[in-house]
C-alpha positions as a Markdown table, in Angstrom:
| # | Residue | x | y | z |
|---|---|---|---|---|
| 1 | Unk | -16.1 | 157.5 | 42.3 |
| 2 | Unk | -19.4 | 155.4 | 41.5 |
| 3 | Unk | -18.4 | 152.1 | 39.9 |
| 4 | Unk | -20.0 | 151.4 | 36.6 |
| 5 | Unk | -18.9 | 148.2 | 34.7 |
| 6 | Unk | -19.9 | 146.8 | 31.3 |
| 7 | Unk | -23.2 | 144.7 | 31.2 |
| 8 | Unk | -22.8 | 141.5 | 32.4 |
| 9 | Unk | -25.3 | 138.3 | 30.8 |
| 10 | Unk | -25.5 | 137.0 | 34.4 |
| 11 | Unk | -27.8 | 140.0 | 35.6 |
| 12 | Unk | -30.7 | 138.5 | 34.3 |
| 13 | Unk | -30.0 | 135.2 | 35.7 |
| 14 | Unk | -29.7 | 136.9 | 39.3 |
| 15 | Unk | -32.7 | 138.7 | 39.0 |
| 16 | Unk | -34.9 | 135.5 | 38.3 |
| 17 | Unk | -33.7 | 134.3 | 41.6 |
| 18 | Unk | -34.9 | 137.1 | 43.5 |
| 19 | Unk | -37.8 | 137.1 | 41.5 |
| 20 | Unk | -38.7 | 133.3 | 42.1 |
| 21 | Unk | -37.7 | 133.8 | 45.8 |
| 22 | Unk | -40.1 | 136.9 | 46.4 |
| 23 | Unk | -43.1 | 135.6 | 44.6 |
| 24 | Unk | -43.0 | 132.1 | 46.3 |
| 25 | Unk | -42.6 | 134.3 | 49.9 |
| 26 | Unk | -45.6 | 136.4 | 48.6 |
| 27 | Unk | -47.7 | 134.0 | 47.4 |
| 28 | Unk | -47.3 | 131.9 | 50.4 |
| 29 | Unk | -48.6 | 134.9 | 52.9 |
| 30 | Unk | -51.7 | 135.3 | 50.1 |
| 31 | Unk | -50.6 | 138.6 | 49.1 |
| 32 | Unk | -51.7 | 139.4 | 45.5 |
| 33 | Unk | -48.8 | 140.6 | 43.2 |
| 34 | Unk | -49.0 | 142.8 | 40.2 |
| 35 | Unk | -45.9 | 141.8 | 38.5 |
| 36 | Unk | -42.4 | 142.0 | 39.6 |
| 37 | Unk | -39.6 | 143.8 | 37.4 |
| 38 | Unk | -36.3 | 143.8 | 36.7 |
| 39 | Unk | -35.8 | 147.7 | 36.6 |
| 40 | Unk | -32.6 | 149.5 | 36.5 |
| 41 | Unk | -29.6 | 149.7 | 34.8 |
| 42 | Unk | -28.6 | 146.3 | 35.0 |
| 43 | Unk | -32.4 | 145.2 | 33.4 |
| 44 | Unk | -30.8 | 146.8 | 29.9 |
| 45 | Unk | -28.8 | 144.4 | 27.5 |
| 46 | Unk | -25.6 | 145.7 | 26.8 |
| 47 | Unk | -25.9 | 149.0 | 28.9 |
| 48 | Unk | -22.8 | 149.8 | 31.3 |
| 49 | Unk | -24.5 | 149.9 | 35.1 |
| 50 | Unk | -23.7 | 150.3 | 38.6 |
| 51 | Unk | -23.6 | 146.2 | 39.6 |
| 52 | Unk | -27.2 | 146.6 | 41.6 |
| 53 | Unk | -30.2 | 144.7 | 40.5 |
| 54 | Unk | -32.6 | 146.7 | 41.0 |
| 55 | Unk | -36.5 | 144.6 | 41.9 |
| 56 | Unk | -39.6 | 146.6 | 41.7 |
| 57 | Unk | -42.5 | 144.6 | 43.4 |
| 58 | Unk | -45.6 | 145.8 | 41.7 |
| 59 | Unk | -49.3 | 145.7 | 44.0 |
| 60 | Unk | -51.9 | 147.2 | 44.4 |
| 61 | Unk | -52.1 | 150.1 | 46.6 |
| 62 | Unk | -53.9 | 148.3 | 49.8 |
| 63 | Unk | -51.6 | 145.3 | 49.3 |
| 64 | Unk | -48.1 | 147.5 | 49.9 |
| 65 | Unk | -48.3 | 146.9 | 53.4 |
| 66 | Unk | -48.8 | 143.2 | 53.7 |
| 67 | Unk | -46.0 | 143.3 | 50.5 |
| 68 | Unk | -43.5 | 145.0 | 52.7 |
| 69 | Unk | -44.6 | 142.5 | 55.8 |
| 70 | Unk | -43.6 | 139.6 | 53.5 |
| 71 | Unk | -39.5 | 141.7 | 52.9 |
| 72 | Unk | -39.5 | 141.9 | 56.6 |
| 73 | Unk | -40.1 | 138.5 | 57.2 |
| 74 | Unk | -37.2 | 137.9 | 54.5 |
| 75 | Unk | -34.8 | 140.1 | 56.5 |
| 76 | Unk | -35.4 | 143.5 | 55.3 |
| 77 | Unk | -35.5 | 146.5 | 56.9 |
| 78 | Unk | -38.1 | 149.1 | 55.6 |
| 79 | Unk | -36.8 | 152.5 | 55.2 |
| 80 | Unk | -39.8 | 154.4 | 54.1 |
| 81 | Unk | -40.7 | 156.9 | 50.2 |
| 82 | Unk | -36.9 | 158.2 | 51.1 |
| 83 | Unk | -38.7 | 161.1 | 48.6 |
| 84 | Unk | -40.0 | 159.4 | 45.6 |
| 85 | Unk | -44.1 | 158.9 | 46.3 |
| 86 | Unk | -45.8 | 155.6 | 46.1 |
| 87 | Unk | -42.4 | 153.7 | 46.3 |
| 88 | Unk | -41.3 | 151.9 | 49.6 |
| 89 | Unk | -37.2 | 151.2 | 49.6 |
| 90 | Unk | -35.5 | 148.5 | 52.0 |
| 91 | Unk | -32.1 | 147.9 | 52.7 |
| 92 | Unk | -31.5 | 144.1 | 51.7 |
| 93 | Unk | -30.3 | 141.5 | 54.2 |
| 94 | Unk | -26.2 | 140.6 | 53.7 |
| 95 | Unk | -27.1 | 137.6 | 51.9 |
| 96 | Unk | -28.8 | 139.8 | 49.2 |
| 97 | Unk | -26.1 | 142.8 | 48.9 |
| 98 | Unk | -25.9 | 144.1 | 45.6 |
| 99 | Unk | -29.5 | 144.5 | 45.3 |
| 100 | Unk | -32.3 | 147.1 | 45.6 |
| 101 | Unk | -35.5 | 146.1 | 45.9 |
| 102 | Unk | -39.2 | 148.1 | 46.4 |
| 103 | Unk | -42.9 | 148.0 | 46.7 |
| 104 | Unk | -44.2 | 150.2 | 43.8 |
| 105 | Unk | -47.7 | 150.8 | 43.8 |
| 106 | Unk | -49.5 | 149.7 | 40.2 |
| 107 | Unk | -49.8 | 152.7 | 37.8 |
| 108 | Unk | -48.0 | 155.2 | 39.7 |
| 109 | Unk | -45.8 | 157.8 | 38.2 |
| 110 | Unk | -42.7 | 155.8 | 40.4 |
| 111 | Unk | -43.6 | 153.0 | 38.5 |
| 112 | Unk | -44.0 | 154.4 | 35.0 |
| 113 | Unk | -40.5 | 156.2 | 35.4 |
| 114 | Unk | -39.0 | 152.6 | 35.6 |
| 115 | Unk | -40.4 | 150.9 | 33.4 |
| 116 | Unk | -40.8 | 153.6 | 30.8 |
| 117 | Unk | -36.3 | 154.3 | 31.6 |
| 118 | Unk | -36.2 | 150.2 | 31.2 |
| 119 | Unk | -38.2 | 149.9 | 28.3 |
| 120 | Unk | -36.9 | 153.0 | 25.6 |
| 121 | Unk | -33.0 | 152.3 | 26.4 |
| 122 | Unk | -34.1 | 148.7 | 25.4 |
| 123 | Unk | -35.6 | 149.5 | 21.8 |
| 124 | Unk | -33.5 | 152.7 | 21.1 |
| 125 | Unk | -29.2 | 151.4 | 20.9 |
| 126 | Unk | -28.5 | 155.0 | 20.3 |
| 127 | Unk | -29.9 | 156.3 | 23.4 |
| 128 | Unk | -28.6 | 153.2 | 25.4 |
| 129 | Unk | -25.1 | 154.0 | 24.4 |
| 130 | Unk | -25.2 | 157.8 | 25.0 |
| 131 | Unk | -26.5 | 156.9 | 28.6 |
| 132 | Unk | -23.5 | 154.5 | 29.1 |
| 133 | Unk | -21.5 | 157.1 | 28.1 |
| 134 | Unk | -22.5 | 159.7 | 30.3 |
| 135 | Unk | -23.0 | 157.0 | 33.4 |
| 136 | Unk | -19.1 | 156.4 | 32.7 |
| 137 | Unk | -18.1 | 159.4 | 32.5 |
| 138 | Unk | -20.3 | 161.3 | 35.7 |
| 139 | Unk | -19.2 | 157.8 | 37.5 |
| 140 | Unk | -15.6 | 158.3 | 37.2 |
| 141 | Unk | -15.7 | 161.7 | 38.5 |
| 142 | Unk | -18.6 | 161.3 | 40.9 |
| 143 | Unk | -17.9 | 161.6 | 44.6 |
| 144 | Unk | -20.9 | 160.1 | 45.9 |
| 145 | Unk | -24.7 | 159.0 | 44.8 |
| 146 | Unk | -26.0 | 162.3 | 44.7 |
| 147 | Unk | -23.2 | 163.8 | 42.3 |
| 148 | Unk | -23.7 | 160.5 | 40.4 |
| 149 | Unk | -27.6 | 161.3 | 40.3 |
| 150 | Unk | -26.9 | 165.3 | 39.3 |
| 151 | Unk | -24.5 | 164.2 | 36.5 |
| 152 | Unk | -27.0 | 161.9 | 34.7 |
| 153 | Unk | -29.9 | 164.4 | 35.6 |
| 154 | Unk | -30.0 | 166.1 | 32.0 |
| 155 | Unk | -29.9 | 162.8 | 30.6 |
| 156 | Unk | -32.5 | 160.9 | 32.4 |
| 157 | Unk | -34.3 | 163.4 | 31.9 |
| 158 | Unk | -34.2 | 163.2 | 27.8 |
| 159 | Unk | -34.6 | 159.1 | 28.3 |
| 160 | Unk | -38.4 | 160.2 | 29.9 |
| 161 | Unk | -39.2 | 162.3 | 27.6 |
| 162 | Unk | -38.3 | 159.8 | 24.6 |
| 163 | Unk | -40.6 | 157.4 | 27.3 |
| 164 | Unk | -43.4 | 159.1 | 26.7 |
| 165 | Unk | -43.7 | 161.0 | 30.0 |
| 166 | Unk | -45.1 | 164.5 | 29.8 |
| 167 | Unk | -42.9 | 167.5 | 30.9 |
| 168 | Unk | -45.3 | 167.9 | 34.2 |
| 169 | Unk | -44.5 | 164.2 | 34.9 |
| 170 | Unk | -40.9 | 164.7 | 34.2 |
| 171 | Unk | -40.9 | 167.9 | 36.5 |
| 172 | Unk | -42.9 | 166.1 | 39.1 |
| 173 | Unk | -39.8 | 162.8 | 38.8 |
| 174 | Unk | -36.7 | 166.0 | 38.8 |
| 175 | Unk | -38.5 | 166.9 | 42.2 |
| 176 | Unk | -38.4 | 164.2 | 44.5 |
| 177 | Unk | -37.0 | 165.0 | 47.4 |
| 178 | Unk | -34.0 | 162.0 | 47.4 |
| 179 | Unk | -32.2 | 162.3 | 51.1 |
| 180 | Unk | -28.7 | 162.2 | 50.6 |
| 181 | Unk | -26.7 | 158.8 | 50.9 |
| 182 | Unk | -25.5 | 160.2 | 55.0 |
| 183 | Unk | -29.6 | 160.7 | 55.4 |
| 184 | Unk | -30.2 | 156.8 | 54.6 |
| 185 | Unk | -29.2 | 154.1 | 56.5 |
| 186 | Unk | -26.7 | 151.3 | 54.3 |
């Protein structure tokens, strides 16, 4: 079973402070920043979620390096793509549990799948609440991450196309190679 609970005001509130925290880390080592988003879930008003803030930290491509430097020095630990191109994961120190955060290179397709998710179930309450729907429903019967991720697969994919993504973009998102949860470290 994958928990999903009803949105809760306080998600935004926790992602400023990971927000405030990574840019002052960031712009202390000089690394330029893009922007960094609340993505996810938990970045929707009144959409039911998986209690993860999820932290995309937008650069430049050249930048993602010293970008992912500046997480280490924070107490992550990089674990690579893990399958989806142009966007680094780490696994967040214990303070920070309950969080996802990533380099995301600026304009890529990683990017644009976020952002474009974050920004339609915003505007469109219809498609926001058939989402929460089926994220409770596939949740409670889930047995791990990747059944979670094949249950909500049709759907997502319906969200990017109402984002504007083309059906060769959406093809190229529906194959990333994703390791399974036993493949990643946690």
């Amino acid at each position: 079973m994958i928990t999903v609970v009803e949105y809760d005001p306080a998600w935004p509130d926790r992602f400023e402070a990971l927000r405030t925290e990574y840019a002052r880390a960031l712009h202390l080592a000089g690394v330029p920043v893009v922007s960094i988003e609340h993505v996810g879930s938990t970045s929707v008003p009144g959409l039911a979620a998986k209690p993860v803030i999820d932290c995309d930290i937008v650069v430049a491509e050249p930048d993602v390096e010293a970008a992912a430097n500046v997480l280490v020095g924070l107490g992550f630990s990089p674990l690579g793509e893990l399958g989806i191109p142009q966007r680094w994961a780490f696994k967040e120190p214990a303070r920070l549990t309950g969080t996802n955060t990533y380099v995301i290179v600026e304009g890529s397709l990683s990017l644009r799948n976020h952002l474009g998710v974050r920004d339609i179930l915003r505007a469109d309450p219809e498609l926001r609440e058939r989402y929460a729907e089926v994220k409770r429903r596939v949740g409670a019967t889930a047995a791990n991450r990747e059944d979670y991720g094949r249950g909500k697969n049709a759907m997502v994919q319906a969200i990017l196309a109402a984002a504007g993504l083309t059906e060769a973009e959406r093809a190229s998102i529906d194959g990333n190679q994703v390791p399974s949860q036993d493949e990643v470290p946690r």
